[in-house]
N, C-alpha and C positions, 0 to 999 in steps of 0.2 A: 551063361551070361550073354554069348552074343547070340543065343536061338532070341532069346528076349530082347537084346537089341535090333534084329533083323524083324520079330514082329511090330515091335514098337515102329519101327518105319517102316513098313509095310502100310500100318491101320495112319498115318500119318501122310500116305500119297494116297490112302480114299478119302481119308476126308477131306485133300485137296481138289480130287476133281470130282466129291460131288459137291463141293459148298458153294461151286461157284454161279455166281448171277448176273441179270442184266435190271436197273433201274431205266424202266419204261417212261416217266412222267413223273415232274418235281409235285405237279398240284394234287390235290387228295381223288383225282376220276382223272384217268388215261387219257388223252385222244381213241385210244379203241373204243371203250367203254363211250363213249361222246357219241362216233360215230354210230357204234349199234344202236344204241338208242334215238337220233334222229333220224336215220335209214327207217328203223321200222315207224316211227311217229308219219314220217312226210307217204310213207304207203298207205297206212291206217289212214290218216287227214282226206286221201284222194278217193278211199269208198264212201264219205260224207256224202249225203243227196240228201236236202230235204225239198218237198212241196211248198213252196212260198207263194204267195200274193204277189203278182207283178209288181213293179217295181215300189213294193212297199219298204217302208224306212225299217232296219234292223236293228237291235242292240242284241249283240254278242255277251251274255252274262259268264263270269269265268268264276263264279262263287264259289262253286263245289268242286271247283279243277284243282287238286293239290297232287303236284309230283316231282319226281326228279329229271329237271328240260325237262319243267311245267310252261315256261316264259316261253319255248321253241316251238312245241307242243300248239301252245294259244296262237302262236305267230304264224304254223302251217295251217292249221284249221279256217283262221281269218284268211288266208291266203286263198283257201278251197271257196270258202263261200264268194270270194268278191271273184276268181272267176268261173262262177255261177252265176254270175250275177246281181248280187246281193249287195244290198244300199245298208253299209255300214254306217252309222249314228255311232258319236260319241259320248250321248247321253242315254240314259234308260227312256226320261220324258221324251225324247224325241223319235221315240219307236213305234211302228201300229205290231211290231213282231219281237219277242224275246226267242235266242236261242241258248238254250241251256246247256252246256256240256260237261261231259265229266268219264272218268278216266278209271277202266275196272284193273288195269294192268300196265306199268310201264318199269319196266328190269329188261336182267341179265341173267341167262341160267347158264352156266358149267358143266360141261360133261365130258369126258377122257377116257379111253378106251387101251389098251397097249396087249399087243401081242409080242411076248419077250418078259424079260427079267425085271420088276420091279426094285429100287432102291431098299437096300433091306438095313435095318438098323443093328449096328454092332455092342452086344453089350460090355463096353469099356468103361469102370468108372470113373467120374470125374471128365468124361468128353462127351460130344455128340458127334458121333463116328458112323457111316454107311456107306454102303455098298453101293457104286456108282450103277445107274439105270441102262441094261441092255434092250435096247428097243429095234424088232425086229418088225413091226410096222405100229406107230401110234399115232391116236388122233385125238389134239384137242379140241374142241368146239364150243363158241361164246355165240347164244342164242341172242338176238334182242327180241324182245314181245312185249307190243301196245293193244292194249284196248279202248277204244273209245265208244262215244256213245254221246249222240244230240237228239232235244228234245224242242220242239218249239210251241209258244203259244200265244194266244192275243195277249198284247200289252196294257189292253183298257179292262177287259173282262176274266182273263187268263183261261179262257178257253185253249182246247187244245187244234191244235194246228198239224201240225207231223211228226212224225220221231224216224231216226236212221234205225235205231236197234243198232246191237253193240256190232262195231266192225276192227276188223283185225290188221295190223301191219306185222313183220317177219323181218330179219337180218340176220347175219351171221358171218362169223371170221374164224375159218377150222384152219387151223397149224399139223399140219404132215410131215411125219418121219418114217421114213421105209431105209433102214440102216444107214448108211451114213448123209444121204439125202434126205431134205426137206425143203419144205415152199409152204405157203399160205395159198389158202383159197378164201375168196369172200363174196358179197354183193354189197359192199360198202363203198367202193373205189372205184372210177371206171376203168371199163376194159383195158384199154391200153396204158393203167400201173400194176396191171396184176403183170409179173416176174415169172419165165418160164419156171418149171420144178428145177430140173438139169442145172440151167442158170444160176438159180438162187444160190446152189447149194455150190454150184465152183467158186461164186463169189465168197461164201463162207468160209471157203480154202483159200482166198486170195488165187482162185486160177481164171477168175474172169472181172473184168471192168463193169465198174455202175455207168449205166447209162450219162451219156451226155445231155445236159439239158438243152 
């Protein structure tokens, strides 16, 4: 009876320290998730070039734009063209140029790598019981990837005019752990809030102070 009482607490102190979590964001998308995705939108937006008409009147057509930071997306793109140049109109009638854009890719891929002991599930009936994670170096990584793509053409005849061909923006936020240290690396945030490795991780131990603002 107590071999059985000492397993029973044993499998009752893993499933305390793997169950445990952190709630990143009350709203249904992260600030991460935010950030990768206008990071790679506002790089994708700044390979935009088209051949325009001097200073001919434009309307910016968003028909076929559907995505998620769709509205961010339209708001960098407008931002590329005007400085190009480009004499935004608020009507279609008021155009001699339609640009038409739209959108082959805008996510987030996942991909995780761990060299060490994966979480292993214990078969206990009636729990959900596993074996806490030995991680001897792992790595997460949250890709963002946009594609865009503009196409322009007369607004009286719909001749064709220029096209960019699809161009690409990139971002990404990887979370590192080399045994009991870890740090993020990204290109979402400027340089000086990325957080040394060494740093990050005393602070996780409460052995070093956050930054003073």
């Amino acid at each position: 009876m107590r071999v059985g009482s000492l397993v029973a607490s044993l499998l009752a102190a893993l499933a305390l320290a793997a169950c445990s979590s952190s709630r990143e964001s009350l709203p249904s998308r992260t600030a991460t998730e935010q950030l990768l995705l206008s990071s790679a939108v506002d790089r994708a937006a700044q390979e935009l070039t088209l051949d325009l008409p001097q200073d001919a009147p434009v309307f910016l057509d968003t028909t076929n734009f559907e995505a998620i930071d769709g509205k961010y997306a339209i708001g960098a793109v407008r931002e590329q063209l005007l400085r190009r140049g480009a004499r935004l109109m608020p009507d279609r009638a008021l155009a001699d140029v339609v640009i038409e854009i739209r959108s082959g890719a805008l996510s987030i891929d996942d991909e995780s790598s761990l060299l060490g002991l994966p979480a292993i599930d214990i078969p206990v009936p009636m729990s959900d019981v596993s074996t806490p994670e030995l991680a001897l170096v792992k790595r997460d990584e949250r890709r963002g990837t946009v594609k865009l793509a503009a196409v322009a053409y007369d607004a009286h005849d719909g001749r064709f005019v220029d096209a960019t061909g699809p161009v690409y923006g990139y971002s990404h936020i990887t979370d590192w752990t080399v045994l009991v240290f870890s740090w993020t690396s990204s290109d979402v945030l400027p340089e000086e809030q990325h957080v040394p490795a060494i740093t990050a991780s005393l602070r996780d131990f409460g052995l070093a102070s956050a930054p003073e603002d």
